[in-house]
C-alpha positions as CSV (number, residue, x, y, z in Angstrom):
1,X,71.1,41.0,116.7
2,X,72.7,43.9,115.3
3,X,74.2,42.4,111.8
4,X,77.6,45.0,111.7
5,X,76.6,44.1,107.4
6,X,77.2,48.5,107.0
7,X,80.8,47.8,108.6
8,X,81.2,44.6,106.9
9,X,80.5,46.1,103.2
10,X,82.4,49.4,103.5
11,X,85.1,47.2,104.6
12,X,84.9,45.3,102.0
13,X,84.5,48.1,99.6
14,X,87.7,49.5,100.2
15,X,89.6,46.6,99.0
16,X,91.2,46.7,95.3
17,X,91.4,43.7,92.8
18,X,95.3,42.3,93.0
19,X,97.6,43.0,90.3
20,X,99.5,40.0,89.0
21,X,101.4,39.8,92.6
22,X,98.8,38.9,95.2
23,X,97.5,42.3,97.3
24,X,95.2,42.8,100.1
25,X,93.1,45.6,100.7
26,X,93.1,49.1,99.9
27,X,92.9,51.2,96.5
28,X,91.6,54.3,97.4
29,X,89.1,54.4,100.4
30,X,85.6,56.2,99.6
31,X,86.6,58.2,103.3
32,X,88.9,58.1,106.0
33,X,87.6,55.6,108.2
34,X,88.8,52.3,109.0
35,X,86.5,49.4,110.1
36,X,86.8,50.6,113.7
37,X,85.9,54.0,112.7
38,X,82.7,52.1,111.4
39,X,82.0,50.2,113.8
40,X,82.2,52.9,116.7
41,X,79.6,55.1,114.5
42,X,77.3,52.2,114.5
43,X,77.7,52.1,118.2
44,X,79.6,49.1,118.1
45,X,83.0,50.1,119.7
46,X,86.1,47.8,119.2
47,X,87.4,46.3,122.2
48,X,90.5,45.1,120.1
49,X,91.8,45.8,116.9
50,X,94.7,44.0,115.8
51,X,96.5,44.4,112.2
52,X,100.0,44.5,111.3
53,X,99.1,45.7,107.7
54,X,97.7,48.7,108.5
55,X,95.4,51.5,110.6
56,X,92.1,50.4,111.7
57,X,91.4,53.8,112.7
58,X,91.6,57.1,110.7
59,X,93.6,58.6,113.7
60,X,95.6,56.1,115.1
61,X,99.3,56.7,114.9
62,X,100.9,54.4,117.3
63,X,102.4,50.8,116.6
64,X,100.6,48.1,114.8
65,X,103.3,45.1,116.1
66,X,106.9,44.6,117.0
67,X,109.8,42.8,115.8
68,X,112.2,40.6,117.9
69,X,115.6,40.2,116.4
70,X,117.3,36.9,116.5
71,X,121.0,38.0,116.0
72,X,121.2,40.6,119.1
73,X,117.5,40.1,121.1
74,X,116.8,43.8,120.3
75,X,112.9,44.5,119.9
76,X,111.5,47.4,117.3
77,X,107.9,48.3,116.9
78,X,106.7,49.1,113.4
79,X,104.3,52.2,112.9
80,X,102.2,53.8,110.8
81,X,103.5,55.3,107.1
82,X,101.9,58.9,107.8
83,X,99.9,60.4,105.2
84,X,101.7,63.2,103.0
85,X,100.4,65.1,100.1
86,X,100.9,62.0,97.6
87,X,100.2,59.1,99.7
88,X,97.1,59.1,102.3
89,X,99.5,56.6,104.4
90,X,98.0,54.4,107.1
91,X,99.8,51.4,106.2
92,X,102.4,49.6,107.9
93,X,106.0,50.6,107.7
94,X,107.6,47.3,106.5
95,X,110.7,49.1,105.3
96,X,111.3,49.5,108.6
97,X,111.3,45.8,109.5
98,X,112.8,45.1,106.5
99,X,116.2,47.7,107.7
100,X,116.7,46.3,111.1
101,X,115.7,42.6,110.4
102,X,118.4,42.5,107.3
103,X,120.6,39.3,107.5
104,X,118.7,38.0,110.0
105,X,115.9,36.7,111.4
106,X,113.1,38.5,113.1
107,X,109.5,37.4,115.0
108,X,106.5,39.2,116.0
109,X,107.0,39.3,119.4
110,X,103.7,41.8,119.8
111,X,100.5,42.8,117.8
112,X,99.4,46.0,119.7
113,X,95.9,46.8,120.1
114,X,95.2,49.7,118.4
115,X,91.5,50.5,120.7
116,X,91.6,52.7,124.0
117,X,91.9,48.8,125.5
118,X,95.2,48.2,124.7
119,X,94.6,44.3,125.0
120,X,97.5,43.8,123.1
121,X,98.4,39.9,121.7
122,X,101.8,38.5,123.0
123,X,103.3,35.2,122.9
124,X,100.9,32.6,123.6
125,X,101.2,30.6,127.5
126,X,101.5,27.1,128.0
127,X,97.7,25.8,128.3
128,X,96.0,22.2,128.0
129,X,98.3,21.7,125.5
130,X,102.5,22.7,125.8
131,X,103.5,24.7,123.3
132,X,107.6,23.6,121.3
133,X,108.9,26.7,122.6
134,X,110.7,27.3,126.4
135,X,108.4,26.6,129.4
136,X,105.6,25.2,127.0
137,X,105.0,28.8,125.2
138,X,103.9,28.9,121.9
139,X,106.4,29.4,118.9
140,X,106.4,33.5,117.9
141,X,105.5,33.9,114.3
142,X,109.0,34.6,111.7
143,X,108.3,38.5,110.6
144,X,108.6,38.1,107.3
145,X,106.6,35.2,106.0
146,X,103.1,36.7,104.3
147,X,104.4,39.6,102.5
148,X,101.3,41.4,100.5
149,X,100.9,44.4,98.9
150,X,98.4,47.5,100.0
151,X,98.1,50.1,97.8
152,X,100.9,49.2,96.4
153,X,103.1,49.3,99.4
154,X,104.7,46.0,100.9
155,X,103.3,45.0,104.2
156,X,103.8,42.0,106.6
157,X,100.8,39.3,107.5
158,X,100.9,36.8,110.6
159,X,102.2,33.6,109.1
160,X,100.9,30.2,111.9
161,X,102.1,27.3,111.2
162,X,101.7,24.5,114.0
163,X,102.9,25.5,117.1
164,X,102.9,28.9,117.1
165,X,100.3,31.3,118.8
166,X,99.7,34.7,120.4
167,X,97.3,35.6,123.2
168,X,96.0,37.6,125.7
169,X,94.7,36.0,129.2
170,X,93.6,39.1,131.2
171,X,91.9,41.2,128.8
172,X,90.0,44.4,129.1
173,X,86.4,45.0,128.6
174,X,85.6,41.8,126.1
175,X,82.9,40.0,125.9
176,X,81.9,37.3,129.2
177,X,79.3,34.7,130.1
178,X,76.2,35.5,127.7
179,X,77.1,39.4,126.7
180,X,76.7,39.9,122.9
181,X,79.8,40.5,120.4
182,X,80.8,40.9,117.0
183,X,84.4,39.6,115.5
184,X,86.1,39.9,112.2
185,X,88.9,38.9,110.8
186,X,90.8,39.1,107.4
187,X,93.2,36.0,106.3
188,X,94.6,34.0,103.8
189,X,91.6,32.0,102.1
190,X,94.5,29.5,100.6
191,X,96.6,28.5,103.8
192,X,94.8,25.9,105.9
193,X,94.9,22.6,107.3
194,X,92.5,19.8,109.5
195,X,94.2,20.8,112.6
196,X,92.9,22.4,115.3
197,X,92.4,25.2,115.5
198,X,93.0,28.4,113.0
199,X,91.2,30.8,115.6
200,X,91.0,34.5,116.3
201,X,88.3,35.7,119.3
202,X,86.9,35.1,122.5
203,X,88.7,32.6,124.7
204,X,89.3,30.8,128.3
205,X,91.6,33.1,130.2
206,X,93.2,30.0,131.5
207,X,94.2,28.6,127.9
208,X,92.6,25.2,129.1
209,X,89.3,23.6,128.0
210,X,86.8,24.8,130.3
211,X,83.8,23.0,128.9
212,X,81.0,23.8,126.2
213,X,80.7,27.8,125.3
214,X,83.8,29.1,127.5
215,X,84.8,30.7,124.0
216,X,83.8,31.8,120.3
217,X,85.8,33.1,117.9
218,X,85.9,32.9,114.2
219,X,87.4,30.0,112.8
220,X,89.5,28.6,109.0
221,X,90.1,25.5,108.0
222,X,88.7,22.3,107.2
223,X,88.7,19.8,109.9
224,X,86.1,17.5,110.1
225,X,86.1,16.3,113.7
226,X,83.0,18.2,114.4
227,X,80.5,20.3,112.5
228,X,81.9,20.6,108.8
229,X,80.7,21.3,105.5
230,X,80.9,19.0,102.4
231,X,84.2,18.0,101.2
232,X,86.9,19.7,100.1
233,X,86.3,22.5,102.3
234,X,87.9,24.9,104.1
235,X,84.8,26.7,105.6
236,X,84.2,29.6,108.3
237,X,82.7,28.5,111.1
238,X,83.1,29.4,114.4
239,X,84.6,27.5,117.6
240,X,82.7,27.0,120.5
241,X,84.9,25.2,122.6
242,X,84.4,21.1,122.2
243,X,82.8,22.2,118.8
244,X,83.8,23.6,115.8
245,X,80.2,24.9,114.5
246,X,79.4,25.9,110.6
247,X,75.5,25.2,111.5
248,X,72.7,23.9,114.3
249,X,71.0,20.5,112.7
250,X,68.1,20.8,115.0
251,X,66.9,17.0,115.3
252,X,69.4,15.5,114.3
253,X,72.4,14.5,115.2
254,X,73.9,14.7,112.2
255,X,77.3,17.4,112.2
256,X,77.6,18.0,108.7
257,X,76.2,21.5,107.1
258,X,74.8,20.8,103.6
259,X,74.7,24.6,103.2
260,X,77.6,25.6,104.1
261,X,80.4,26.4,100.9
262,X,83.9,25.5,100.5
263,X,86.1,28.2,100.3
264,X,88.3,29.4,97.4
265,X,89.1,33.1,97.5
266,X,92.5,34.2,97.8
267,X,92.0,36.5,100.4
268,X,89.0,36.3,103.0
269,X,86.8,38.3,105.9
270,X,84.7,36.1,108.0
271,X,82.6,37.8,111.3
272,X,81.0,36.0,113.9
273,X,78.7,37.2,116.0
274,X,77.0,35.9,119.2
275,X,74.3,37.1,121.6
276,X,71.9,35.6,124.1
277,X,70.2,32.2,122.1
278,X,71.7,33.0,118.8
279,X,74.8,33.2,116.6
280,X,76.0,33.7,113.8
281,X,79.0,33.3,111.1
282,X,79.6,35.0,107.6
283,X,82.4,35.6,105.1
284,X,83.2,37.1,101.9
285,X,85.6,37.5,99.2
286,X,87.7,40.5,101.0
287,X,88.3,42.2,97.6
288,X,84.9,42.4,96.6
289,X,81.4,42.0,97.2
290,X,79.2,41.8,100.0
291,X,79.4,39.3,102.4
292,X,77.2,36.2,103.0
293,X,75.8,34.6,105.8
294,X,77.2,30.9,106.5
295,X,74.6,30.7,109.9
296,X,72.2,32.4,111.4
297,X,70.3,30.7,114.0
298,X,70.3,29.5,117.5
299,X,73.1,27.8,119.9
300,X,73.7,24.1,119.4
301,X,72.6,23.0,122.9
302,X,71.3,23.5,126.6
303,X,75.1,23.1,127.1
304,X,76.3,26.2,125.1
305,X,72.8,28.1,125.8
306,X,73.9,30.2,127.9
307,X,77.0,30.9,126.7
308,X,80.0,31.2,129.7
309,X,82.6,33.1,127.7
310,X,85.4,34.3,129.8
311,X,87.0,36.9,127.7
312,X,90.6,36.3,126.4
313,X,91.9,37.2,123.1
314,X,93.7,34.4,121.1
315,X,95.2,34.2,117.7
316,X,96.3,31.0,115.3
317,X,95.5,28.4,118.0
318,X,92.6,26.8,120.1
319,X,91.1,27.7,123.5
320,X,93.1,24.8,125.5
321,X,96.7,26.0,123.3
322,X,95.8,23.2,120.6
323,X,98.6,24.3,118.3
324,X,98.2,21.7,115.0
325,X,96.5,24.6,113.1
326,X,98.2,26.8,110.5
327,X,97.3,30.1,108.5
328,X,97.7,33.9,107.8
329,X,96.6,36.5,109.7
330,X,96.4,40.0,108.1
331,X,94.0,42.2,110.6
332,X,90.9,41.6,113.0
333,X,88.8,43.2,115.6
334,X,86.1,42.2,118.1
335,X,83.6,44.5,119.6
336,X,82.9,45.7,122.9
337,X,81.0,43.5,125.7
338,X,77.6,43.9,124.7
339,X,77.4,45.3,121.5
């Protein structure tokens, strides 16, 4: 298994210690790369790569998301802040959001994917479970709830709170059945909840519940309905499908994982990572310091051994369109089928 811990530390690297207002990410990179620089130079090519904070490549110059305005239905997408000779740029341009949302409300109707894929993230379908909005969708997130600081320069996060979702059900070039992947994402370490499920990765491309291993993808929060850490929580884990997994008790049928910590940084990256027989979940404090393994081992189960992964890209809810699940999205990628 390839262990993406280069990507994961010059990731991690980059980001600064807040000031006295809470800030993700960057004080001045050690180079130009993003993390999907990094992981394409590790041969490890992102299949997605969504973010609407910033540029998770050196060169990309197209939009990160777009904005859907509720007093006139008119859509913007917000770019990239070129770099200039006093600001290396690269971030997103929330003054622009902030111009054509004023005195009024605005949701992210779109997170563009910023790899040759374009398996971008749009509202989320109807699934196992109706969504509150029209025709059983999923709620879009409002624009303008996470603001953080990068650099010093204002950008928007992905605020979920229950109900709301984006997804992608006919994706290009992801992960399927038993290929290998690797997933990251970075979030707000201090917005949870028990519901199910705070998600971002590899799901069913039908958003219903098609049995043990039809998805993985990085998970946040601190339900207990199935494999958990010790209280208070929240813990990274992944989800499975029909299992939220922070470890394999071999043995036993015991779901709680003695090992696995609670959670209290402000702002967090977790990875998952999957291939044939084995997976595996870490996570770090995303404005220092390396990362730490939460799992490495084998799959739970005959059941989930192979893995049938089918592909889709979800964010803020479960594979079936469980929407109970809140928190705050700020960028994430997954890597190529395979790799």
């Amino acid at each position: 298994m390839k262990t993406f811990r280069l990507a994961a530390l010059l990731l991690l690297a980059s980001m600064a210690a807040p000031p006295a207002a809470p800030v993700l990410a960057q004080a001045a990179p050690a180079g130009p790369n993003g993390p999907c620089d990094i992981y394409g130079a590790a041969g490890n090519p992102c299949v997605a790569a969504h973010s609407t904070t910033r540029a998770l490549y050196a060169s990309y110059k197209g939009p990160l998301y777009q904005v859907l305005r509720q007093s006139d239905g008119k859509s913007l997408n917000i770019g990239v802040v070129p770099a200039s000779a006093t600001d290396k740029g690269g971030y997103a341009n929330a003054a622009a959001q902030d111009t054509f949302c004023a005195n009024t409300y605005c949701w992210i109707s779109k997170i563009y994917d910023q790899s040759p894929k374009h398996n971008d993230l749009f509202q989320a379908p109807r699934g196992a479970f109706s969504g509150p909005a029209m025709g059983g969708f999923n709620n879009l997130p409002l624009a303008d709830m996470a603001p953080v600081t990068i650099g010093g320069h204002k950008v928007y996060g992905v605020y979920i709170t229950p109900g709301m979702g984006l997804r992608l059900n006919d994706p290009r070039g992801t992960a399927v059945d038993d290929q290998a992947e690797g997933q990251y994402w970075v979030i707000n370490g201090l917005h949870y909840n028990s519901g199910c499920c705070f998600d971002y990765g590899n799901a069913e491309i039908d958003s219903k519940d098609d049995g043990n291993g039809t998805m993985e993808t990085t998970y946040y929060g601190n339900s207990t309905g199935w494999y958990h850490g010790e209280a208070p929580g929240p813990w990274i884990m992944t989800d499975q499908e029909n299992n939220l997994v922070g470890c394999v008790n071999k043995g036993s049928a015991s779901k709680l994982c003695t090992g696995l910590p609670s959670i209290t940084w402000r702002f967090v990256t977790a990875m998952a990572k999957g291939e044939p027989h084995r997976w595996a979940a870490l996570g770090g404090d995303a404005q220092r310091g390396p990362l730490q393994v939460m799992f490495d081992g084998p799959r739970i189960d005959v059941t989930y051994d192979p893995m049938r992964k089918q592909g889709a890209i979800l964010l803020g809810n479960g594979g079936d369109n469980s929407v109970a699940s809140q928190g705050t999205f700020y960028e994430g990628a997954m890597t190529t089928a395979g790799t």
